[in-house]
C-alpha positions in Angstrom: -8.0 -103.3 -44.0 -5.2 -105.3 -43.1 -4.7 -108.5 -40.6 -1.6 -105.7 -39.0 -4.0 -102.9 -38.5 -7.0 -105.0 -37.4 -4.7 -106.7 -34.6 -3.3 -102.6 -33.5 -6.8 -101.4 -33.5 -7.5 -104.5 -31.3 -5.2 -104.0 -28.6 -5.8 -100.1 -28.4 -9.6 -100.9 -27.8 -8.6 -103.4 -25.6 -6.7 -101.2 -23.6 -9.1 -99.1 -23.4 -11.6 -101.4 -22.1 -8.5 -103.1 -19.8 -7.6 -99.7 -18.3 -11.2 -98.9 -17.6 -12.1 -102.1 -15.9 -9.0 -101.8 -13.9 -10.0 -98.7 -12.7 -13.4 -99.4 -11.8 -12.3 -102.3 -9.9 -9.7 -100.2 -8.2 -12.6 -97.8 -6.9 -12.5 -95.2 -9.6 -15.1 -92.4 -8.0 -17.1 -92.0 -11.5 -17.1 -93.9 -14.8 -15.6 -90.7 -16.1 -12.3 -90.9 -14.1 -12.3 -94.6 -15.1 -12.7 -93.4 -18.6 -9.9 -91.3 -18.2 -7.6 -94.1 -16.9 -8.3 -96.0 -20.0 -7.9 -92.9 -22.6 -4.7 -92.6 -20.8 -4.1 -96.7 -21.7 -5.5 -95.9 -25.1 -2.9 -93.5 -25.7 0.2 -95.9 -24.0 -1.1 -98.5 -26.5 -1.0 -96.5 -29.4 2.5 -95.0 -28.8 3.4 -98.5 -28.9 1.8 -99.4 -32.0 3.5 -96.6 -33.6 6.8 -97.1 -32.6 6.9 -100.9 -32.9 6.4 -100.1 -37.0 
């Protein structure tokens, strides 16, 4: 694997994480909906990766 893809894999997972946290802090009713929050960073982070190449 790459030094590239290591560092995109890194900040998708850390978005994940970032976007859940966030929305646990915020008062998320569930881990669930927080989880959902961070899928939806997850998926913000990875458009990025993709068009930044």
């Amino acid at each position: 694997m790459s030094r590239a893809r290591i560092i995109d894999l890194a900040l998708m997972l850390g978005a994940l994480a970032a976007g859940t946290l966030l929305a646990e802090l915020l008062g998320a009713t569930n881990t669930g909906t927080a989880l959902t929050f961070g899928g939806i960073a997850f998926l913000a982070m990875l458009v990025y990766v993709l068009l930044r190449r």
